[in-house]
N, C-alpha and C positions, 0 to 999 in steps of 0.2 A: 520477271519472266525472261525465258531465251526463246532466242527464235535460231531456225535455221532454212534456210531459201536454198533451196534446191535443185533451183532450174533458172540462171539468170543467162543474158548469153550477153554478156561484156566486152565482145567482141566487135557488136555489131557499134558501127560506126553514127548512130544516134549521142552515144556516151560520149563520145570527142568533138560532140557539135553540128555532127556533118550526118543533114539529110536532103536525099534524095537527090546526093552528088553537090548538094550545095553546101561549104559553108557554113553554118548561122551564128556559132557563138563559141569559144573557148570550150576545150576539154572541162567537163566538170567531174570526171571519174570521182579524182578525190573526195570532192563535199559530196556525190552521193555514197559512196561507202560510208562516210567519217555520219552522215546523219542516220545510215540504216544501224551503226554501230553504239549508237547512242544513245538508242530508241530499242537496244536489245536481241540486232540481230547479229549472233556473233557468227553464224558459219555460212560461208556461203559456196556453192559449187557452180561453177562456169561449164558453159555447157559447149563440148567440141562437137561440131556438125560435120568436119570433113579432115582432111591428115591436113589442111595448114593451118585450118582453124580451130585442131586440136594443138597444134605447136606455137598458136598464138594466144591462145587459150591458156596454156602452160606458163609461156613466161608472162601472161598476166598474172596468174596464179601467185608465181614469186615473189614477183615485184610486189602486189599486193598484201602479201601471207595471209591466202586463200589457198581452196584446193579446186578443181576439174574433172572433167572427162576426159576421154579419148575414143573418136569414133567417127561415123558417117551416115548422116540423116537420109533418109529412106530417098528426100528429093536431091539428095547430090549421088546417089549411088549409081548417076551415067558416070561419071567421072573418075570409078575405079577401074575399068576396061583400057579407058584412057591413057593412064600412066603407062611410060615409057617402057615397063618391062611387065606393062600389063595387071591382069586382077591380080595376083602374086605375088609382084612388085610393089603394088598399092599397101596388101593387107601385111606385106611384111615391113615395107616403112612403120605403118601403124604400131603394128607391134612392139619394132622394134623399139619404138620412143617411148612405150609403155612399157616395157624392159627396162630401159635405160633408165628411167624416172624411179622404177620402184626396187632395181637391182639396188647393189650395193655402190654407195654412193649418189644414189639419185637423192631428188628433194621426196618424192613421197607423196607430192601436189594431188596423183593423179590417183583420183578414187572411185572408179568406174568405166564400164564398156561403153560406150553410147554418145553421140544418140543414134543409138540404130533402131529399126524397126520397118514398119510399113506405112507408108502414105497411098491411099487409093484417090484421094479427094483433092488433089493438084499433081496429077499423073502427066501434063504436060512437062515438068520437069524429069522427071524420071517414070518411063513404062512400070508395069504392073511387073511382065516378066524380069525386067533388071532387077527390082525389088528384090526379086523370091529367087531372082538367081546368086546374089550376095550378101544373103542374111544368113544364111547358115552359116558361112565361112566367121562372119563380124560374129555374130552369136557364140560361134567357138573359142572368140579369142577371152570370154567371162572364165571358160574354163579352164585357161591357157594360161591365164594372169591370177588365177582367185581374186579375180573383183566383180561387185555386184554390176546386173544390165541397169541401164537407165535405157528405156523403151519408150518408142513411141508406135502410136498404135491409133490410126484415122481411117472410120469408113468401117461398118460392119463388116463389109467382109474382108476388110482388113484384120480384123479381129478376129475370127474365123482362123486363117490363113496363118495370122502370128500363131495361134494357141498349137494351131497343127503343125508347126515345125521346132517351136520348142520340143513339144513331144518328140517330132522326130531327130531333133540331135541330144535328146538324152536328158532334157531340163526335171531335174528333181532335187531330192531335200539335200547332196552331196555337190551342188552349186550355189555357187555364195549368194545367191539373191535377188532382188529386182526389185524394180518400181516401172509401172506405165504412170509417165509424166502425162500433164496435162491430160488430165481424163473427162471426156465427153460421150462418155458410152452409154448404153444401157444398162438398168439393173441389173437384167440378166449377163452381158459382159464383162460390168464391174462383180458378180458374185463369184464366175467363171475364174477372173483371174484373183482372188482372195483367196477361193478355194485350192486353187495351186500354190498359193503361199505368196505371192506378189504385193507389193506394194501400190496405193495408189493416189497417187499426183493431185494436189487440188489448186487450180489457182483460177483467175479470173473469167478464164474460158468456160472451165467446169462449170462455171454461177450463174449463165446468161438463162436458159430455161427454167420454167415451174419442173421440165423431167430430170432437169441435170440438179435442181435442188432437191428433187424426189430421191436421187442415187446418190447424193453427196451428204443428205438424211444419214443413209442406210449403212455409209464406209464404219467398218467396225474402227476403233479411235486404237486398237493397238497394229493396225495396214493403212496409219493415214500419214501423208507429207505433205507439207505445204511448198507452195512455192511460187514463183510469178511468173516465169518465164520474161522475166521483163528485157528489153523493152515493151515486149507485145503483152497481149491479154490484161490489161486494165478492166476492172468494174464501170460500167460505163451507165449514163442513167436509164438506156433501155433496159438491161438486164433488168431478169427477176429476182436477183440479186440486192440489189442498190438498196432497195428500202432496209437494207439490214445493217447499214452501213453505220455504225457510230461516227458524228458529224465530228469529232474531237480527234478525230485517227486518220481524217482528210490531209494530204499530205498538199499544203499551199504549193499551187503552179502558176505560169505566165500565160497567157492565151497561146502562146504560138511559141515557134524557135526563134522570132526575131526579136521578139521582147522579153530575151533572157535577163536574167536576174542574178545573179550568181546567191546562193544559198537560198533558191528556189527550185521547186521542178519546172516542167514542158507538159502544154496539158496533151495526152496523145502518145506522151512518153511513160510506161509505166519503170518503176525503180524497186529495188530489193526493202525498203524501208514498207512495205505497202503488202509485205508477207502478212504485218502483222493487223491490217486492215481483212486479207482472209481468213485470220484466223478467227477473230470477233463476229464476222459472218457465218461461219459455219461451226461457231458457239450458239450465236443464235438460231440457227438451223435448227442444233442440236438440243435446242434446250439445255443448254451445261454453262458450266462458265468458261472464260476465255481461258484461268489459269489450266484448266483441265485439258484442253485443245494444245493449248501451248507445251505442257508435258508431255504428252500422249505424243505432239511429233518429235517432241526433241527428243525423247526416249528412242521410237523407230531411226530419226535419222541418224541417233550415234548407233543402233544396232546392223544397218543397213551399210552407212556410209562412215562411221568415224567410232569404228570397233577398239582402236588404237588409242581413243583420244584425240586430241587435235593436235 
C-alpha cells in the first residue's frame, strides 16, 4: 500500500528537538521521514503558513525530495499589512517565489495555494476583518499559478464566510481544485463543500468526536485525503477515535522530549508515519478494508496534487 500525508508542517521547530524554546534532543528529521518511508509513505506535502515559512518550507522540500505549499494561514494574515511595501508587497513576494519554483527552471516542489483560509476560533491572533480582507487576494493566486487551494476552514461561521467568497471570486469547475484540510465540521458543511467539488482532509483532529466520526462515516472515498498535520493532531486516548486503533500500527514513543531515543518518537509529538494509523481507523469507520482507504487517497492525492507524477 501507498500512502500520501498531506498536511505535515516540518517546519515547526518540534522536528529539530527544540520545544517550547528549549532544546531537548538532536534533530531527528531524517529517521522520521526514512521510518514514514518505510512503512509506505512515499509523498509527503509541507505545509507554508506564512511567506518565510513557505520559503522554508521550500528548501525543506529540496533538501528532502518532497514537495510544499506556498501561502498564509488565516492566524498570520496580521502580518501581510505589515510588510514594508504593504499587502502588495507581501502577496507579490508570495507569488513571486511560486513563479520562480514552477517557471522554467524551478524545482516544481511547490504544489499548492495555502494554507489559506479562515480561522474564527483563535482570532486573537489575527481579527475576523483581517481574515476576510486577504483571502480574496491569497484565493486568487490558485488561479494565478493553476495550482490547487489547500484551505483551511475553523468555526461555522467560518464556513459560512469561506463558501461565500469562493463564490464571489469566481471558484468553479475551470479552477484546479482544493481540499479543506483538517476537517472538523459538520455534516452539513462537509456535504456543502463536496458538493462544490472539494476535497476533504482527514486526520487526527477530525476523529476526536462520536459527530466528527458520524461525518468522517459519510466523506465519499473518491473527496477523501489523508493526513496528519503532524506535529499537532495526534489520536489521543480521549478521542472517540482510539478504540479503532490497530495496536500493531502504534508508532513506539519516549514519554517526554527529555528521554529521546533516537529511532523512537515523542509522545505529544505526532509524525507523517502515523497517516497510516488514520487510514486503518477510518477503514474501520467505514466498514471497508484499509487497502481500499489507502487507494481511494492515493488516487485523489495524485489527481488533486501530483497530476504530473512525482
Amino acid at each position: 500500500m501507498r500512502f500520501a500525508d498531506i498536511a505535515v508542517n516540518l517546519t515547526d521547530p518540534q522536528f529539530t528537538g527544540n520545544y517550547h524554546n528549549r532544546q531537548k534532543h538532536p534533530s531527528d528529521i531524517d529517521s522520521i521521514l526514512s521510518r514514514a518511508k518505510a512503512r509506505g509513505v512515499e509523498r509527503i506535502l509541507i505545509t507554508g503558513t506564512s511567506l518565510e515559512e513557505s520559503r522554508t518550507s521550500l528548501d525543506l522540500a529540496k533538501k528532502y525530495d518532497l514537495h510544499c505549499t506556498a501561502g498564509c494561514h488565516p492566524t498570520s494574515t496580521n502580518e501581510i499589512s505589515k510588510h514594508p511595501s504593504g499587502a502588495e508587497g507581501y502577496l507579490s513576494e508570495l507569488s513571486k517565489l511560486v513563479q520562480a519554483d514552477r517557471g522554467e527552471g524551478g524545482s516544481r516542489r511547490i504544489l499548492a495555494i495555502g494554507e489559506i483560509g479562515l480561522d474564527y476560533d483563535r482570532l486573537h491572533f489575527s481579527s475576523r476583518e483581517t481574515q476576510l480582507e486577504h483571502l480574496p487576494a491569497l484565493l486568487g493566486l490558485s488561479k494565478t499559478h493553476n495550482l490547487p487551494m489547500f484551505l483551511h476552514s475553523r468555526a461555522p461561521e467560518a464556513h459560512i464566510d469561506l463558501v461565500r467568497l469562493l463564490k464571489q471570486v469566481g471558484w468553479g469547475q475551470d479552477w484546479p481544485g482544493g481540499v479543506v484540510h483538517s476537517f472538523t465540521g459538520s455534516m452539513e458543511e462537509m456535504k456543502a463543500l463536496v458538493e462544490m467539488g472539494l476535497y476533504i482532509g482527514i486526520n487526527g483532529c477530525s476523529l476526536k468526536k462520536v459527530e466528527n466520526i458520524q461525518v468522517v462515516k459519510a466523506v465519499p472515498l473518491n473527496k477523501l485525503l489523508l493526513e496528519t498535520d503532524a506535529p499537532w493532531c495526534s489520536i489521543t486516548t480521549s478521542h472517540a477515535s482510539y478504540p479503532f486503533i490497530p495496536k500493531d500500527t502504534v508508532l513506539e514513543k519516549v514519554s517526554k522530549p527529555d528521554k529521546f531515543v533516537e529511532g523512537k518518537g515523542v509522545k505529544g509529538r505526532c509524525e507523517p508515519v502515523e497517516v497510516i494509523t488514520i487510514a486503518h481507523v477510518i477503514a474501520a469507520i467505514k466498514g471497508i478494508s484499509i487497502e481500499q482507504v489507502a487507494q481511494a487517497a492515493w488516487d485523489n492525492s495524485t489527481r488533486l496534487f501530483w497530476p504530473e507524477g512525482d
